[in-house]
Biopython code that builds the backbone (N, CA, C, O; Angstrom):
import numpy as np
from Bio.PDB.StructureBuilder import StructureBuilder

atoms = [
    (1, "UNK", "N", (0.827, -1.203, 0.000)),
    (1, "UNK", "CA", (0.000, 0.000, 0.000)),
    (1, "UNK", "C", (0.866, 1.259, 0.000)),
    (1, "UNK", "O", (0.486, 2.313, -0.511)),
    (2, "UNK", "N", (2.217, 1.073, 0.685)),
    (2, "UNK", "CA", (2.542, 2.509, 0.723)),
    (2, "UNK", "C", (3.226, 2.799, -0.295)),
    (2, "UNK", "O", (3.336, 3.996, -0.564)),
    (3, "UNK", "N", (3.864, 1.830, -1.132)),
    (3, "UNK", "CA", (4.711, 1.458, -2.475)),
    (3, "UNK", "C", (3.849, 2.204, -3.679)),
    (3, "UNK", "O", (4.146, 2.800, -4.714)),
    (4, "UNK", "N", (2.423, 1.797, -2.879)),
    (4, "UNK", "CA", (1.363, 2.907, -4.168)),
    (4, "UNK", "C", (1.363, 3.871, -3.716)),
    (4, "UNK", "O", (2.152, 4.456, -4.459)),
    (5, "UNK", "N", (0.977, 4.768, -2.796)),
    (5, "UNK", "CA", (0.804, 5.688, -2.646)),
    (5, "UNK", "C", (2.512, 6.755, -2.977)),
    (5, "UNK", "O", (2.653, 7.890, -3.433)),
    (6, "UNK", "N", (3.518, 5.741, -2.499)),
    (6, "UNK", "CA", (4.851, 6.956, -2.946)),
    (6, "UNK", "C", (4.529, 7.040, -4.547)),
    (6, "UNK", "O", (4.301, 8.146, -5.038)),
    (7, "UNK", "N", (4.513, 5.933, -5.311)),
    (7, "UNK", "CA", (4.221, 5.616, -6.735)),
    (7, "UNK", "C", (3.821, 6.641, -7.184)),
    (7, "UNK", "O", (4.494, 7.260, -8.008)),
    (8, "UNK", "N", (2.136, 7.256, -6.576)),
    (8, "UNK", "CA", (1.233, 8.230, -6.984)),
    (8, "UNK", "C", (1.599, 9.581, -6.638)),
    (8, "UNK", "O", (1.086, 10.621, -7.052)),
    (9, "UNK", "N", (2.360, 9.464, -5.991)),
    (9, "UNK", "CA", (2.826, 11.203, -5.104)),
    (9, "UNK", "C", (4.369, 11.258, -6.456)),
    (9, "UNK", "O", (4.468, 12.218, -7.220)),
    (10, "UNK", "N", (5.069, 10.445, -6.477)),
    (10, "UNK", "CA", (5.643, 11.187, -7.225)),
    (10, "UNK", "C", (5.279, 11.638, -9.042)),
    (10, "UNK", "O", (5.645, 12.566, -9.763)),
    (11, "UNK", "N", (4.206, 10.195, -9.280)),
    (11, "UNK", "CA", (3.375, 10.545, -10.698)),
    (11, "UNK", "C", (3.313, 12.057, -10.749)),
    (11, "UNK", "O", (3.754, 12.830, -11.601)),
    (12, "UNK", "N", (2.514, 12.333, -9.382)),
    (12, "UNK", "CA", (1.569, 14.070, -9.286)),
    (12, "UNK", "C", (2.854, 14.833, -9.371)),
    (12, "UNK", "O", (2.982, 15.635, -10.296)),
    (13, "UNK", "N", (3.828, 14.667, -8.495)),
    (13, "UNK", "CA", (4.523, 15.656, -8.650)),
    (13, "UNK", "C", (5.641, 15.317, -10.142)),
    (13, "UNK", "O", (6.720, 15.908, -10.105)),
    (14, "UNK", "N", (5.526, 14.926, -10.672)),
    (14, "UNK", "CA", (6.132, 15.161, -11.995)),
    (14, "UNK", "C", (5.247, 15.712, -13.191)),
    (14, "UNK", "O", (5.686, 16.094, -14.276)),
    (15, "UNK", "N", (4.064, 15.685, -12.838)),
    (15, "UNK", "CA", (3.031, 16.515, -13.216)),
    (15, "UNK", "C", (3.278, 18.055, -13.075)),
    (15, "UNK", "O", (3.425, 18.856, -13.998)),
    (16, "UNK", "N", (3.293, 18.320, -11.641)),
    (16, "UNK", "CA", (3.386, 19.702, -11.259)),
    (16, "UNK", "C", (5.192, 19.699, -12.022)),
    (16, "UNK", "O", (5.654, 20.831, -12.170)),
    (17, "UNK", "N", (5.683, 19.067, -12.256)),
    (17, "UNK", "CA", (7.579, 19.599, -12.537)),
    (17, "UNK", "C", (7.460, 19.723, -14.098)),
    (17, "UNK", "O", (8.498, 20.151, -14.604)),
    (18, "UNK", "N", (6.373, 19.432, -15.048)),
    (18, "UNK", "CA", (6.507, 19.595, -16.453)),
    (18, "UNK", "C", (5.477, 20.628, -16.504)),
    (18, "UNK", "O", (5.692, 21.457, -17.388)),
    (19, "UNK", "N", (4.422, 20.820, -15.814)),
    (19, "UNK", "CA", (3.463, 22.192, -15.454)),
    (19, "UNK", "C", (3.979, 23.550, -15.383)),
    (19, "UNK", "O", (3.503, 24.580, -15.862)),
    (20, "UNK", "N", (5.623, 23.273, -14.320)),
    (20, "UNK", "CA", (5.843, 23.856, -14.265)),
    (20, "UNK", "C", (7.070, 24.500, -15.020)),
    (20, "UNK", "O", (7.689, 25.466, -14.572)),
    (21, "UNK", "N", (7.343, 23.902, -16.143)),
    (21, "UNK", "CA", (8.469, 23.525, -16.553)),
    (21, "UNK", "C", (8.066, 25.001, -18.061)),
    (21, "UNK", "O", (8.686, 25.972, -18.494)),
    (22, "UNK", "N", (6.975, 24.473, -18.303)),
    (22, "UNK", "CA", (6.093, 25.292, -19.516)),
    (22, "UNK", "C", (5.670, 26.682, -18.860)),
    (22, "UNK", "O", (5.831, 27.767, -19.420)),
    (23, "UNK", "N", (5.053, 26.484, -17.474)),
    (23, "UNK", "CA", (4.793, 27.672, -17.104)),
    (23, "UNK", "C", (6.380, 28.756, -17.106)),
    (23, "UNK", "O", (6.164, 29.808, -17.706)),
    (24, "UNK", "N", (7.287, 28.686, -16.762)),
    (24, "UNK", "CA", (8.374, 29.139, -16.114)),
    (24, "UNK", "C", (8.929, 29.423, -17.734)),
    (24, "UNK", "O", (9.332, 30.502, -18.168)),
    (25, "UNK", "N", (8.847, 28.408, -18.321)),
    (25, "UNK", "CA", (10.101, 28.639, -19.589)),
    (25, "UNK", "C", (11.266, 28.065, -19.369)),
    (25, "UNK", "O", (12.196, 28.130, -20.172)),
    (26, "UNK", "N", (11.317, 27.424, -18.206)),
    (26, "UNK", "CA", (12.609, 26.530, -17.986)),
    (26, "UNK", "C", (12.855, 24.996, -18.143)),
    (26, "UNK", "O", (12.697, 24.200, -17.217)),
    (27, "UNK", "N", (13.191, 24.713, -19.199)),
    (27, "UNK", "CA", (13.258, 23.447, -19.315)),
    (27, "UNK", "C", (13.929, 22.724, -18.029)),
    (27, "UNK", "O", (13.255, 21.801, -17.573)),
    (28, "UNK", "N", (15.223, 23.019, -17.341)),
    (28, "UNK", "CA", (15.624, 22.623, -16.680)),
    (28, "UNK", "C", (14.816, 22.649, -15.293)),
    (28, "UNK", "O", (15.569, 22.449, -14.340)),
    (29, "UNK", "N", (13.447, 22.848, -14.936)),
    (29, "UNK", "CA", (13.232, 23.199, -14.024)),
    (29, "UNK", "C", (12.667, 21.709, -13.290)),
    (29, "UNK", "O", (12.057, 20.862, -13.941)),
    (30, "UNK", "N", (12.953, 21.584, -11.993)),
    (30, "UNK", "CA", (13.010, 20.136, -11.376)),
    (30, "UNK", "C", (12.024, 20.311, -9.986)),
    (30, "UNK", "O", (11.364, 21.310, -9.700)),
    (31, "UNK", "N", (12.071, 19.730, -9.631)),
    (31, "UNK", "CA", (11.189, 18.949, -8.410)),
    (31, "UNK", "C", (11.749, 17.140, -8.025)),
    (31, "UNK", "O", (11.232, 16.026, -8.112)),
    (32, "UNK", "N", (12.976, 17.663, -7.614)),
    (32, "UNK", "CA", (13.646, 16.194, -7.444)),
    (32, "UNK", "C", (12.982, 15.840, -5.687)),
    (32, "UNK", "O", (12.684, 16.664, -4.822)),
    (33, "UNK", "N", (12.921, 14.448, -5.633)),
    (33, "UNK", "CA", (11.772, 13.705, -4.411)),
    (33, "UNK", "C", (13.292, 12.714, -3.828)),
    (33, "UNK", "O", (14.051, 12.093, -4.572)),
    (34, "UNK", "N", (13.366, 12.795, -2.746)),
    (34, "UNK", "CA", (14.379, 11.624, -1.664)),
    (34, "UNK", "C", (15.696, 12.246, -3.071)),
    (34, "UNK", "O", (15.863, 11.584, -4.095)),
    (35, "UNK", "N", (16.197, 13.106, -2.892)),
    (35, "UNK", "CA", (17.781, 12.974, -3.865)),
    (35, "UNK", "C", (18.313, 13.611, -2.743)),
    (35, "UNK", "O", (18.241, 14.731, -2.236)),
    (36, "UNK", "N", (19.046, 12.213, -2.439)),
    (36, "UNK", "CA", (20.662, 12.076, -1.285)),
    (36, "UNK", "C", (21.320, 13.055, -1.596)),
    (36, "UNK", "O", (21.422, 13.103, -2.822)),
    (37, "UNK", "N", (21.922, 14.028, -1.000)),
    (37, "UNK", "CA", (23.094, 14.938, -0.843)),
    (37, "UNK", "C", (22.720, 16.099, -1.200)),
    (37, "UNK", "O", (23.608, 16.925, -1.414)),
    (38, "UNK", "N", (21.376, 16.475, -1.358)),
    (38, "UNK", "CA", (20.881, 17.629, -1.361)),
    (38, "UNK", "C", (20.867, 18.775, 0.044)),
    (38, "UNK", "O", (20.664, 18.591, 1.244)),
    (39, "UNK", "N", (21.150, 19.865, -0.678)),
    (39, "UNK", "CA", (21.633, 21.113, 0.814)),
    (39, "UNK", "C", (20.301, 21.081, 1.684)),
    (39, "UNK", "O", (20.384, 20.597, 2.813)),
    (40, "UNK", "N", (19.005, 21.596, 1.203)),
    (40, "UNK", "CA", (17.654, 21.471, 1.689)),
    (40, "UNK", "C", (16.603, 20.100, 1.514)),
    (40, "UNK", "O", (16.308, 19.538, 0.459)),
    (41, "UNK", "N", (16.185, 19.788, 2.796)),
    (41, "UNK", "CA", (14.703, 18.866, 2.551)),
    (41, "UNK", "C", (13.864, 19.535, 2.410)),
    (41, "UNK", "O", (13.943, 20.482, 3.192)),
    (42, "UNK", "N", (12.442, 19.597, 1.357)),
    (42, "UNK", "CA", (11.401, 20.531, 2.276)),
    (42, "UNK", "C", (10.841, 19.621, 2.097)),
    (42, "UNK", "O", (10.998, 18.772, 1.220)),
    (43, "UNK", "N", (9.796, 19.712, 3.262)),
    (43, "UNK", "CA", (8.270, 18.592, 3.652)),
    (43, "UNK", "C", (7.327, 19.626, 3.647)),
    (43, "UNK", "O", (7.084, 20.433, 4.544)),
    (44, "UNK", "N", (6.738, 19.495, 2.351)),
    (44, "UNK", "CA", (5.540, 20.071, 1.987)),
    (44, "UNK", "C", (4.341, 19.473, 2.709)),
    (44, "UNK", "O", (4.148, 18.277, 2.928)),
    (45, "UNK", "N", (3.273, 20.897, 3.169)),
    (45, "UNK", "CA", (2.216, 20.375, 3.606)),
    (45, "UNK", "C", (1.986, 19.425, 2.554)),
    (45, "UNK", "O", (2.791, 18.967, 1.743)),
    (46, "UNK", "N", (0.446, 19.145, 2.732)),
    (46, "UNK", "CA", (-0.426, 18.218, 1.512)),
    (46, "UNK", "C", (-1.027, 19.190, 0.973)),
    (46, "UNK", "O", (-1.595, 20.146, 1.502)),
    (47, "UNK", "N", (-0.793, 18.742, -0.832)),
    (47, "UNK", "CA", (-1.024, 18.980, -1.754)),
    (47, "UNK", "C", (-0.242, 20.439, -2.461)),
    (47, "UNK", "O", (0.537, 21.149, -1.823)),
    (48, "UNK", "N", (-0.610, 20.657, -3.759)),
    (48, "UNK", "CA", (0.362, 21.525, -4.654)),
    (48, "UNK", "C", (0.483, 22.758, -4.293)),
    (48, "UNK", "O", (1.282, 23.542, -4.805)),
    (49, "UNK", "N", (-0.294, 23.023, -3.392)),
    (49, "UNK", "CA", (-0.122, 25.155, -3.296)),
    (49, "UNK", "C", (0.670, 25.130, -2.362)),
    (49, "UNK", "O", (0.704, 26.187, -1.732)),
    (50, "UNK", "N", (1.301, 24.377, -2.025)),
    (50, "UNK", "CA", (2.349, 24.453, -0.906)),
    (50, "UNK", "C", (3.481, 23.557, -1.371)),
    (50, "UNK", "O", (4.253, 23.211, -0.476)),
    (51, "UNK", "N", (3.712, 23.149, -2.494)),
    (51, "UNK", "CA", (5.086, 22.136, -2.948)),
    (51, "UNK", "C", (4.972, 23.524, -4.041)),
    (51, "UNK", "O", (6.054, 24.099, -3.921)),
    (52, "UNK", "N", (4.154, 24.241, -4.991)),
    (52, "UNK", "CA", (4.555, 25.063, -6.328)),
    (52, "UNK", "C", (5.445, 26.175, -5.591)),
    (52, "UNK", "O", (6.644, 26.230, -5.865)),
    (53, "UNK", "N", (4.924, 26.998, -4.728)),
    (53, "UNK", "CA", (5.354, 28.148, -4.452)),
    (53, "UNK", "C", (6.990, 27.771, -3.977)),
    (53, "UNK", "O", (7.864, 28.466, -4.495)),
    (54, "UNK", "N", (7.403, 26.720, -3.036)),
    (54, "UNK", "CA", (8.673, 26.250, -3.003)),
    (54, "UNK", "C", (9.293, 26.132, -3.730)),
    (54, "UNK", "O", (10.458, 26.526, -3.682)),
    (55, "UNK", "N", (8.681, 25.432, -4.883)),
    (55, "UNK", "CA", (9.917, 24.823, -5.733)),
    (55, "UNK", "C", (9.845, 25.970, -6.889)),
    (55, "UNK", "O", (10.316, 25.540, -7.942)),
    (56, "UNK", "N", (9.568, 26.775, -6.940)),
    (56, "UNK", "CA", (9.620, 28.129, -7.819)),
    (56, "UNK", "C", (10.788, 29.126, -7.133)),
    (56, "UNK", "O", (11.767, 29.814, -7.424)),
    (57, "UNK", "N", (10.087, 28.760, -6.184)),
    (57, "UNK", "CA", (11.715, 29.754, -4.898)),
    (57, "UNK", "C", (13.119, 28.949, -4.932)),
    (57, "UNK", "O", (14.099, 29.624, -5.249)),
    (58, "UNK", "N", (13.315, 27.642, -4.654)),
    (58, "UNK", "CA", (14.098, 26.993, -4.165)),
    (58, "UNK", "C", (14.729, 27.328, -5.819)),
    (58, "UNK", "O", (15.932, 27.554, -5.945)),
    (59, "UNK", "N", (14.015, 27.330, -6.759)),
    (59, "UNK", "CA", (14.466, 26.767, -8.511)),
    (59, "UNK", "C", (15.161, 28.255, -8.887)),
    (59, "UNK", "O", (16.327, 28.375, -9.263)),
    (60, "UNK", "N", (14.527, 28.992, -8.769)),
    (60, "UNK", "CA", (14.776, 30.593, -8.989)),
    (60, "UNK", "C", (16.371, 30.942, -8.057)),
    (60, "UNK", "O", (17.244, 31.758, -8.351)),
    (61, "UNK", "N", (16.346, 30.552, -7.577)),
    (61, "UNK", "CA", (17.639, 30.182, -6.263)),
    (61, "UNK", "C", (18.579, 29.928, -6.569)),
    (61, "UNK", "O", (19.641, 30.376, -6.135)),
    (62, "UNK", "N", (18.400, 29.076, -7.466)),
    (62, "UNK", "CA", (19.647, 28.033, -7.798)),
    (62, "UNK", "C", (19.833, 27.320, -6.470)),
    (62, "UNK", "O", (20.911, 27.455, -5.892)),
    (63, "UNK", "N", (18.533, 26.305, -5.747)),
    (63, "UNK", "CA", (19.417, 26.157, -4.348)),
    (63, "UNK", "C", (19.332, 24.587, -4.760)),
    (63, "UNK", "O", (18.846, 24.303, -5.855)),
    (64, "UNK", "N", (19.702, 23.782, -4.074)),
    (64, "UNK", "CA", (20.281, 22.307, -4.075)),
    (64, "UNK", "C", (18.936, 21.683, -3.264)),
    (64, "UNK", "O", (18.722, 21.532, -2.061)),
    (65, "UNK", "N", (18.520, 21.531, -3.883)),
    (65, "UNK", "CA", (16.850, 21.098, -2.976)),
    (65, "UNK", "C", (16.320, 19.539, -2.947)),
    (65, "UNK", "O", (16.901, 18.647, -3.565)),
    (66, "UNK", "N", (15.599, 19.409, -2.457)),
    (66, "UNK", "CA", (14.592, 17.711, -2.859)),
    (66, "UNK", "C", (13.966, 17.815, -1.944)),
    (66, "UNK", "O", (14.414, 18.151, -0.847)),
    (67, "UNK", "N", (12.259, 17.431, -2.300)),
    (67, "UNK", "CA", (11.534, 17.433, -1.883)),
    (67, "UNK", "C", (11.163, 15.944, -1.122)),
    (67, "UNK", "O", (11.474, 14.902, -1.699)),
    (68, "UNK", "N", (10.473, 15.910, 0.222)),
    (68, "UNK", "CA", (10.600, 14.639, 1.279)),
    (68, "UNK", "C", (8.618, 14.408, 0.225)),
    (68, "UNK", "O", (7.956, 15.160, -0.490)),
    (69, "UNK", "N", (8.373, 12.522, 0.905)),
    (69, "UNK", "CA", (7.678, 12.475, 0.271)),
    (69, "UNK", "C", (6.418, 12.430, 1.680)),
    (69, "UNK", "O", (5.197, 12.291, 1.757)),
    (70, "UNK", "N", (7.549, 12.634, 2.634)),
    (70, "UNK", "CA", (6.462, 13.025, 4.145)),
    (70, "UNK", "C", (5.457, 14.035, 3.652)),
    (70, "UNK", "O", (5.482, 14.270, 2.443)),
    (71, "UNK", "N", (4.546, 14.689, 4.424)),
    (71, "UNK", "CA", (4.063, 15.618, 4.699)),
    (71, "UNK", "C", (4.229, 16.390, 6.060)),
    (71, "UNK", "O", (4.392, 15.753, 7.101)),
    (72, "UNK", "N", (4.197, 17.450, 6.053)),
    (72, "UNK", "CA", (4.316, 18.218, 7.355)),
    (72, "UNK", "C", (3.285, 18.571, 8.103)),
    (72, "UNK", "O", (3.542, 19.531, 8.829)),
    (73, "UNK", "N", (1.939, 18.042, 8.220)),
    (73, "UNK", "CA", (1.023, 18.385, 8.930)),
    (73, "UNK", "C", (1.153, 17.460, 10.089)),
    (73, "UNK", "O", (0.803, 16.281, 10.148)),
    (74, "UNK", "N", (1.852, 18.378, 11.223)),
    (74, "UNK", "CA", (1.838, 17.890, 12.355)),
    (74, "UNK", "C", (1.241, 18.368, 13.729)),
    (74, "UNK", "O", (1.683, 19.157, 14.564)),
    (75, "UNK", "N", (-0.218, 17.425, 13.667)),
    (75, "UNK", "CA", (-1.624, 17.229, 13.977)),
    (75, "UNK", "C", (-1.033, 17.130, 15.263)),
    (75, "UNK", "O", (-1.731, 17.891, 15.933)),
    (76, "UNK", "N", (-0.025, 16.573, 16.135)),
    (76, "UNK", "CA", (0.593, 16.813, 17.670)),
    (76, "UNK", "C", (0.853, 18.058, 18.056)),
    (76, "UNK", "O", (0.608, 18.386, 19.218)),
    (77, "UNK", "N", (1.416, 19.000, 17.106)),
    (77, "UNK", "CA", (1.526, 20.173, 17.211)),
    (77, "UNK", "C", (-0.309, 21.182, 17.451)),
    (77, "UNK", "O", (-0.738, 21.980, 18.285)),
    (78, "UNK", "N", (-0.713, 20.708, 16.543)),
    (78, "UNK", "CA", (-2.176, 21.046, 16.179)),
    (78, "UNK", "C", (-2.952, 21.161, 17.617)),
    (78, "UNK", "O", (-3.650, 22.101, 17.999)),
    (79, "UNK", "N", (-2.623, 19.879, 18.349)),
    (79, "UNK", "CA", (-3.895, 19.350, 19.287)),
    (79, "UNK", "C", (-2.739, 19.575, 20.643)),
    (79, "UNK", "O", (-3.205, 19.246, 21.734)),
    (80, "UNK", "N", (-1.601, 19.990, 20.649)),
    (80, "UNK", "CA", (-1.196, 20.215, 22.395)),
    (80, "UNK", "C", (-0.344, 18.980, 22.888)),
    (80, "UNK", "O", (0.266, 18.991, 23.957)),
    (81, "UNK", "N", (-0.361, 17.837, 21.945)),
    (81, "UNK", "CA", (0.313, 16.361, 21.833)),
    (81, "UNK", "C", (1.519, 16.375, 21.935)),
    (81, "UNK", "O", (1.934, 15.370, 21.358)),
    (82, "UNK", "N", (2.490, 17.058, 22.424)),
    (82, "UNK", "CA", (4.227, 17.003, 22.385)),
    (82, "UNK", "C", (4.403, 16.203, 22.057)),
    (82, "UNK", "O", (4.740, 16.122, 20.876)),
    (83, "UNK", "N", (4.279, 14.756, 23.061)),
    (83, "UNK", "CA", (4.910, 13.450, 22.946)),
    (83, "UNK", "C", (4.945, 12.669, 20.861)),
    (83, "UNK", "O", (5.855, 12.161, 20.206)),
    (84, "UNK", "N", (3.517, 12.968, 20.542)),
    (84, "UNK", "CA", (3.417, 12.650, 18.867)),
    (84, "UNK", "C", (3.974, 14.107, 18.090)),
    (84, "UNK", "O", (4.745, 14.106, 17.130)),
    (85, "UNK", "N", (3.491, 15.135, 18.634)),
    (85, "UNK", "CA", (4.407, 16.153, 17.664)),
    (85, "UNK", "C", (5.902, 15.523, 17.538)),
    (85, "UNK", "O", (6.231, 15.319, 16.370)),
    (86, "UNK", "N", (7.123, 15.084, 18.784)),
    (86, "UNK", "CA", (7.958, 15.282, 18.304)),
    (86, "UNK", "C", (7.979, 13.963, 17.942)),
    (86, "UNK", "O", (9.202, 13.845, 17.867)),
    (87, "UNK", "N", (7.505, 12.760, 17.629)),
    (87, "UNK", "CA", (8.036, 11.712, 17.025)),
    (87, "UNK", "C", (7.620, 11.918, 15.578)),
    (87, "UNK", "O", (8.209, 11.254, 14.725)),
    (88, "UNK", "N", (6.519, 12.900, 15.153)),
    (88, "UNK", "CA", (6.543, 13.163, 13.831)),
    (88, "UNK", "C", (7.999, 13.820, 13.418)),
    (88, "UNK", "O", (8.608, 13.239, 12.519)),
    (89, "UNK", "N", (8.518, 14.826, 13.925)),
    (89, "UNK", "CA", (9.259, 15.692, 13.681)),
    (89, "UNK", "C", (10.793, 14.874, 13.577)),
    (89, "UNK", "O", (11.749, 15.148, 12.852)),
    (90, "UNK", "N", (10.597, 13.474, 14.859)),
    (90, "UNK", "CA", (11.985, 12.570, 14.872)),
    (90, "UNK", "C", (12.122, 11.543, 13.444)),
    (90, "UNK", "O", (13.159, 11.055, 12.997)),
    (91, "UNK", "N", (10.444, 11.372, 12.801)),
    (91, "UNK", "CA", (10.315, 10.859, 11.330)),
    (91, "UNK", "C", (11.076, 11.710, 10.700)),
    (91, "UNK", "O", (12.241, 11.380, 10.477)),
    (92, "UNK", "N", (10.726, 12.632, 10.392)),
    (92, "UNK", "CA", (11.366, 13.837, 9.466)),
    (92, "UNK", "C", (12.485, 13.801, 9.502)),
    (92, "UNK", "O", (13.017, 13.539, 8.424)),
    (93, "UNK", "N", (13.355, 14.019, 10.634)),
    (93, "UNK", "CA", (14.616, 13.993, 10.892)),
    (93, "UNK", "C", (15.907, 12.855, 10.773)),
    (93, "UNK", "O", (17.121, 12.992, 10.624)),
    (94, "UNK", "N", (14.952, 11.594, 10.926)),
    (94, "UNK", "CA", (15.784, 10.349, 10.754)),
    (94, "UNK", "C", (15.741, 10.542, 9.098)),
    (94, "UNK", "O", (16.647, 9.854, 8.627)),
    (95, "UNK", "N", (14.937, 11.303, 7.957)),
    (95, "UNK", "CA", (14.849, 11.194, 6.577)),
    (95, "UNK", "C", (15.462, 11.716, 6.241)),
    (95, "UNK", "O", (16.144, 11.376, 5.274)),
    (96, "UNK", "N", (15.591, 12.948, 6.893)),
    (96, "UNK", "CA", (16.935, 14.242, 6.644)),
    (96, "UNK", "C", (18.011, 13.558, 6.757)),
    (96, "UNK", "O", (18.852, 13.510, 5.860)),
    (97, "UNK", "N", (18.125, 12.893, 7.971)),
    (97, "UNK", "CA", (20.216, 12.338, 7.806)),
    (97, "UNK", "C", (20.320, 11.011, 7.059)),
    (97, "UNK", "O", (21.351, 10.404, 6.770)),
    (98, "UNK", "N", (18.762, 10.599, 6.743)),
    (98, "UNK", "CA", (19.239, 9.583, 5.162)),
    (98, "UNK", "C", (19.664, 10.077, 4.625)),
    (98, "UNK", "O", (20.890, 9.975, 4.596)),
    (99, "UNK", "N", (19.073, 10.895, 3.874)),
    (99, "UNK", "CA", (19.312, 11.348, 2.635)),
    (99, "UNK", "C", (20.362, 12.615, 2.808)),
    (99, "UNK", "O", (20.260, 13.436, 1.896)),
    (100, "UNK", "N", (21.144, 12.856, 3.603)),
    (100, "UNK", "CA", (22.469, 13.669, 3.813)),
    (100, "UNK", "C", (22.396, 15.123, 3.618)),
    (100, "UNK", "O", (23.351, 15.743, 3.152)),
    (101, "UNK", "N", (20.943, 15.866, 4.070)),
    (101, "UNK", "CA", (20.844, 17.186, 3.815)),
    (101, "UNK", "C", (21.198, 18.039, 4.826)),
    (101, "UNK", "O", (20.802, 17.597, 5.905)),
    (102, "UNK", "N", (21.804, 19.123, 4.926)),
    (102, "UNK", "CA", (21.683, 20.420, 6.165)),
    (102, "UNK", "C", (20.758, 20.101, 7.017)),
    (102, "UNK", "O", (20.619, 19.387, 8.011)),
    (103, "UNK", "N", (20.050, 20.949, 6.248)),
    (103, "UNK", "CA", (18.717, 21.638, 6.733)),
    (103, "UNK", "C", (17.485, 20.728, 6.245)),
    (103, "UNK", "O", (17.614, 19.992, 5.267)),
    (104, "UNK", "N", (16.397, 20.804, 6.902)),
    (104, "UNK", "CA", (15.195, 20.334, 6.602)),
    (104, "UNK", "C", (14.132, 21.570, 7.154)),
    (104, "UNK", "O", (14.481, 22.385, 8.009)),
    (105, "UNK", "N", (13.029, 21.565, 6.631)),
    (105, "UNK", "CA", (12.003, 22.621, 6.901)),
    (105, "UNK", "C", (10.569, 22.688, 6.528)),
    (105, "UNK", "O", (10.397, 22.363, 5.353)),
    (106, "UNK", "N", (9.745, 22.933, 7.013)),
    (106, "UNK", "CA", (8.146, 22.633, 6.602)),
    (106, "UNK", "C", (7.333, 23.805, 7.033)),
    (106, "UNK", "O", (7.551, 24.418, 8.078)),
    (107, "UNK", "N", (6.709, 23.994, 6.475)),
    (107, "UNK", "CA", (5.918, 24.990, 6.914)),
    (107, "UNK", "C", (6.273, 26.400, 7.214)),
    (107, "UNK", "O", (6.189, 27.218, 6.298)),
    (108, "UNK", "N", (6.796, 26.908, 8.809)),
    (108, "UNK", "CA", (7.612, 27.823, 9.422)),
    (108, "UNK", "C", (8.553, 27.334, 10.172)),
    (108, "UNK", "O", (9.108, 27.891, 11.119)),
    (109, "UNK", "N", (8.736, 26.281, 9.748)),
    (109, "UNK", "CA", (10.126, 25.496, 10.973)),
    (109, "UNK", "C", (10.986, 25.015, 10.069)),
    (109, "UNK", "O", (10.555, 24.425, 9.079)),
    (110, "UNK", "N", (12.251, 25.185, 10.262)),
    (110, "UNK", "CA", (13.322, 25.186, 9.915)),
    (110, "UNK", "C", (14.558, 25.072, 10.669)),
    (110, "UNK", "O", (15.159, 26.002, 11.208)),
    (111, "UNK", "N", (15.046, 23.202, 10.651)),
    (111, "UNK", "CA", (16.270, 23.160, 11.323)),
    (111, "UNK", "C", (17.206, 22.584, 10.859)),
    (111, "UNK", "O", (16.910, 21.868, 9.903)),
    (112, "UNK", "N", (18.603, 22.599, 11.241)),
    (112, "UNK", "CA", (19.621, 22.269, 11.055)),
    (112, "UNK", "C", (19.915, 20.869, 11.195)),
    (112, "UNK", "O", (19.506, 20.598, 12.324)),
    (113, "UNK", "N", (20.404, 19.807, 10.670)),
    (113, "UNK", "CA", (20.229, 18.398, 10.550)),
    (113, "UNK", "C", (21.627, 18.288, 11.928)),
    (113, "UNK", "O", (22.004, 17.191, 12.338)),
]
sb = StructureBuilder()
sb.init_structure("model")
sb.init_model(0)
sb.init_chain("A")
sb.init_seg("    ")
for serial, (resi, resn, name, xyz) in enumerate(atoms, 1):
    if name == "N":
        sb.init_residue(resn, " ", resi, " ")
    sb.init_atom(name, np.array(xyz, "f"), 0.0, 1.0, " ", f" {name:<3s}", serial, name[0])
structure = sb.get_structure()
């Protein structure tokens, strides 16, 4: 099940990376997903109005980016839950030092790996 669902998340987002590819005029323009040795993670909320506006910034940048295939809605944070906020946040973080990035960041949070 989850083999489909990464499957389908990155289908969509190669959707939004040739969408955006025409919109922009940049052929080279990317939306790379889990690429090891990238400077930034970002963990986009769910869905595109929050992965486009990034990867237009991050691309415009020239910054070294890849997008996590997590999401950042962290519903512990939401509801007063510490104990599940930070084991969402310890998910995130064990993905960040997979994949060998700085920084990771979602939403308004932004830390140092």
């Amino acid at each position: 099940m989850i083999d489909e669902i990464k499957v389908s998340f990155i289908e969509t987002v190669k959707k939004l990376e040739d969408r955006l590819r025409k919109e922009t005029g940049d052929p080279n323009f990317s939306i790379l997903d889990e690429a090891e040795g990238a400077r930034v993670l970002y963990v986009a909320l769910a869905g595109e109005h929050s992965i486009i506006p990034a990867a237009k910034i991050f691309n415009k940048a020239g910054e070294n980016w890849t997008l996590s295939l997590f999401e950042a809605s962290n519903y512990g944070y939401f509801t007063g839950q510490i104990d599940k906020a930070n084991k969402i946040v310890e998910r995130i973080l064990k993905e960040a030092r997979r994949l060998g990035v700085e920084v990771f960041g979602y939403s308004r949070v932004w830390t140092r790996v």
